[in-house]
C-alpha positions in Angstrom: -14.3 -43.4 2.2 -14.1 -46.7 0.2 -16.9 -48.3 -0.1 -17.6 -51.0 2.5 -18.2 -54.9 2.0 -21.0 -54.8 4.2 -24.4 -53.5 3.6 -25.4 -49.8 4.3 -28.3 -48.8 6.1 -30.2 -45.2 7.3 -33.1 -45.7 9.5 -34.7 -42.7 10.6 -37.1 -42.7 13.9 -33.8 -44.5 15.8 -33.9 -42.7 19.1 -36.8 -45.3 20.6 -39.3 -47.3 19.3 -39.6 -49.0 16.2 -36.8 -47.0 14.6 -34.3 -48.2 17.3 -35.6 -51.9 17.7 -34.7 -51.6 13.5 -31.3 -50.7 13.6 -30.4 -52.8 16.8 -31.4 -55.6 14.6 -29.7 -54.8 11.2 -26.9 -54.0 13.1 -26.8 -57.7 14.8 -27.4 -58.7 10.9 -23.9 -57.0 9.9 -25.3 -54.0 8.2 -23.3 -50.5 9.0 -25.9 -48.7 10.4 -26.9 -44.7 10.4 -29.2 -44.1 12.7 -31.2 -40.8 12.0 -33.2 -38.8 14.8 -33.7 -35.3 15.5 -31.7 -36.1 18.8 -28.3 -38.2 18.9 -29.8 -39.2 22.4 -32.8 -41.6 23.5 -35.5 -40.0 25.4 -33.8 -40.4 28.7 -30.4 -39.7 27.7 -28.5 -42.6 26.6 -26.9 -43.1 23.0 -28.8 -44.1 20.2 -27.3 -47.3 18.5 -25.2 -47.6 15.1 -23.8 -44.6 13.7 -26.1 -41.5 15.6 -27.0 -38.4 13.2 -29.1 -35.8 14.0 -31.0 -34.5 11.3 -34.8 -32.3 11.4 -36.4 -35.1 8.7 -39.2 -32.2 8.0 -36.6 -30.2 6.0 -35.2 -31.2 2.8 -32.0 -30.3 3.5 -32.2 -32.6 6.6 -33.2 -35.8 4.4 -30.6 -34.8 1.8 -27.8 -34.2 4.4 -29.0 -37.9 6.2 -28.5 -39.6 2.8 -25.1 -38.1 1.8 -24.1 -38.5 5.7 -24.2 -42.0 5.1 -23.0 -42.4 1.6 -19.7 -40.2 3.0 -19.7 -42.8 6.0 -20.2 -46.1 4.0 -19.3 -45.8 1.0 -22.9 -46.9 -0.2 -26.2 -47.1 0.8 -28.3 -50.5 0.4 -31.4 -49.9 2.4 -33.3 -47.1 3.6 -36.2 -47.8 6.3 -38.5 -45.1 7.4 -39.4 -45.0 10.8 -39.9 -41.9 11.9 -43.1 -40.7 12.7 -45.5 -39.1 15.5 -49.4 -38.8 16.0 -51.5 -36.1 16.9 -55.2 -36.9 18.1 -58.2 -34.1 17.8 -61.2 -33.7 16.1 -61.5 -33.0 12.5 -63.1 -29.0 13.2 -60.0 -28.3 16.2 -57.3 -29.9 14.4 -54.2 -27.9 14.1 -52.8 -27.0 10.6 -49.4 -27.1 11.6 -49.5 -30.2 13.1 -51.3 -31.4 9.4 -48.4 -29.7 7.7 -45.8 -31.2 10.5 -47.5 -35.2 10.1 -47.1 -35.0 5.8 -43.6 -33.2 6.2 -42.7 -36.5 8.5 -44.6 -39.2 7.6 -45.1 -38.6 3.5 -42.5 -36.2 2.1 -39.4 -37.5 4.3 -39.7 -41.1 2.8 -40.0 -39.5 -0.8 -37.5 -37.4 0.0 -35.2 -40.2 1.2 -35.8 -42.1 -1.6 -35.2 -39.1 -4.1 -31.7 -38.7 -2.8 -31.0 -41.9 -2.0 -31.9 -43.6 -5.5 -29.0 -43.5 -7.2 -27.2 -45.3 -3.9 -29.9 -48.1 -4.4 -29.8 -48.7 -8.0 -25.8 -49.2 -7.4 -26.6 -51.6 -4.4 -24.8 -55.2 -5.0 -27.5 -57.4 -4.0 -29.8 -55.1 -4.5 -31.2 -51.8 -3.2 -34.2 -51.8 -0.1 -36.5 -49.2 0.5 -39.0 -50.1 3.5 -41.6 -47.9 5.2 -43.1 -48.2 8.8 -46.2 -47.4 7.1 -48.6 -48.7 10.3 -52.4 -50.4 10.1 -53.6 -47.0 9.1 -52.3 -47.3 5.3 -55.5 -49.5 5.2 -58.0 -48.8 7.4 -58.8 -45.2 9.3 -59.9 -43.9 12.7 -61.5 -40.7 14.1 -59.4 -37.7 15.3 -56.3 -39.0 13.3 -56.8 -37.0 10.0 -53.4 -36.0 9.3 -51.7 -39.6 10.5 -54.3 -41.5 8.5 -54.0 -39.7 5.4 -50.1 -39.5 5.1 -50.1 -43.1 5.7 -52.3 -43.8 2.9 -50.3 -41.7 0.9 -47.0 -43.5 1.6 -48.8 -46.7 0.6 -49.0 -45.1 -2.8 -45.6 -44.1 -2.9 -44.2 -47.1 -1.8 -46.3 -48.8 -5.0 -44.6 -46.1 -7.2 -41.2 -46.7 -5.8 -41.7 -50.7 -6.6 -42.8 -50.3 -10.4 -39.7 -47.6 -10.5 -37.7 -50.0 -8.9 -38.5 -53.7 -10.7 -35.8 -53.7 -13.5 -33.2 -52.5 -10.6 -33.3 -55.1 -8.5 -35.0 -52.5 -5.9 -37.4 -53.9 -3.3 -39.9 -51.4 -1.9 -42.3 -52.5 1.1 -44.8 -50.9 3.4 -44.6 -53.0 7.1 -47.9 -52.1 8.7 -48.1 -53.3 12.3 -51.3 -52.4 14.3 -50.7 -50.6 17.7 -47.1 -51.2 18.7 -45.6 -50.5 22.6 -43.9 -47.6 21.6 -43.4 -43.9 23.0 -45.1 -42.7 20.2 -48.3 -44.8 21.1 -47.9 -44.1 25.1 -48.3 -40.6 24.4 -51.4 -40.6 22.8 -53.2 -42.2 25.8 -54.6 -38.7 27.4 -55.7 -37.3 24.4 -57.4 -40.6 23.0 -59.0 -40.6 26.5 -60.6 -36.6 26.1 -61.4 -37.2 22.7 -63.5 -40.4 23.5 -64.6 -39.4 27.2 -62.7 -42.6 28.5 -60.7 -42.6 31.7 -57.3 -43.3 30.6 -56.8 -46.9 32.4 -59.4 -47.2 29.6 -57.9 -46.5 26.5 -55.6 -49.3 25.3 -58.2 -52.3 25.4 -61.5 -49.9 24.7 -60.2 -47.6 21.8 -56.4 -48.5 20.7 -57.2 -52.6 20.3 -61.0 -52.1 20.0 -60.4 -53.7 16.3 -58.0 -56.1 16.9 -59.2 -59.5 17.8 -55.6 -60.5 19.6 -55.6 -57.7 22.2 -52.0 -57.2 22.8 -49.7 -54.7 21.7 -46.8 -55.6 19.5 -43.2 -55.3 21.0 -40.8 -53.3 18.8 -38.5 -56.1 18.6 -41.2 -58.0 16.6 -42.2 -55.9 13.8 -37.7 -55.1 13.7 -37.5 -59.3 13.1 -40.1 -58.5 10.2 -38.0 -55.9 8.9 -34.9 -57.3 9.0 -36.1 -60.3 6.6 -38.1 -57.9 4.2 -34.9 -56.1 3.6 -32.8 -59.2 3.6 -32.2 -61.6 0.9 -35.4 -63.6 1.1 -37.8 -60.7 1.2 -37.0 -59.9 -2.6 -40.5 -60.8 -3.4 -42.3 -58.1 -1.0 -42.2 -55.6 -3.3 -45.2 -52.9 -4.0 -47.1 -54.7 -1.0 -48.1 -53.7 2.7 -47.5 -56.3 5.0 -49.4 -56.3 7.5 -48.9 -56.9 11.0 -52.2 -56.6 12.8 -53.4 -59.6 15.5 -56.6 -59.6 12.6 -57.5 -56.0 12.8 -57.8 -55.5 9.1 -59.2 -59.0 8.5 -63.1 -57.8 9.8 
């Protein structure tokens, strides 16, 4: 296909959530969109928006076929945001290893992965190539029974530094958006087994453990951390690069 006079984007994590708040917006921006989930369908049925691709992001052959999915679609590729992502809450001493193993596969190796195969896309990008992580709050600070979502978010912090110092004579932006706790599926979810793990009732959970460090206690609505992306990946975010931006109601400022 010849390549297209509109910007190319693949955001993974686009069934619900952040992920699909992202593309909705690029997608009202004018960028082509692939929008990369394990599913084609919202939980709930319904199609996912832009260009639906189904694709296991734990495998490399499921980032690699994502990337060339939307090069074959587009015709190029000019910003790749990972959203994809889910928790798993335990104790340090019960916590599985294949859901460690499954949380780095997702959360660290897919976005390295993505930008591996995706690189020579960006560096070819005409106003330049954007690589942006949903990297979350906990790329800078930590909580109990999250070992393996803490640490591959600190580890995609570092990446996303790499990818910036790689990417400054390029013209290729790399940014980690870190939004505190955001009304999401992926958050919902975690409400039973943040209540057993801290002996809470679950009516509890959200204002005693999830916002417990945030002096603003709200959640964030997807739509609001999709407005932040859309400008970090636009033409006046050029200066976010090797940063986290954080999004937090003051959680990271105590």
């Amino acid at each position: 296909m010849a390549s297209s006079t509109r910007r190319a984007a693949l955001v993974t994590g686009a069934a619900s959530g952040i992920g699909q708040a992202i593309s909705a917006r690029l997608e009202k921006d004018g960028v082509d969109v692939l929008s990369v989930d394990l599913n084609e369908t919202r939980p709930g049925g319904g199609t996912v928006g832009g260009f639906p691709f189904a694709a296991d992001l734990t495998t490399r052959h499921g980032n690699q076929d994502a990337v060339t999915t939307a090069l074959e679609r587009f015709g190029r590729l000019d910003i790749i945001v990972a959203s994809a992502g889910f928790q798993h809450v335990s104790p340090i001493e019960t916590f599985p290893e294949d859901r460690w193993d499954a949380l780095l596969a997702l959360l660290l190796t897919s976005p390295f992965l993505l930008a591996k195969y995706g690189w020579p896309a960006l560096l070819e990008a005409p106003a330049g190539g954007r690589f942006l992580v949903i990297a979350s709050a906990h790329s800078l600070v930590a909580s109990p029974f999250k070992a393996g979502y803490v640490a591959a978010k600190h580890g995609v912090l570092g990446l996303v530094r790499t990818l910036a110092l790689e990417g400054a004579d390029h013209d290729i932006c790399a940014a980690a958006l870190c939004p505190s706790y955001v009304r999401t599926p992926l958050v919902e979810r975690q409400i039973a087994t943040q209540a057993l793990a801290h002996g809470l009732p679950e009516n509890r959970v959200v204002e005693d453990v999830l916002l417990a460090s945030q002096p603003v206690k709200r959640l964030i609505e997807p739509e609001e951390v999709a407005e932040v992306a859309s400008f970090l990946v636009g033409p006046h975010g050029r200066a976010f690069t090797g940063v986290p931006v954080s999004m937090d109601h003051g959680w990271t400022a105590r």
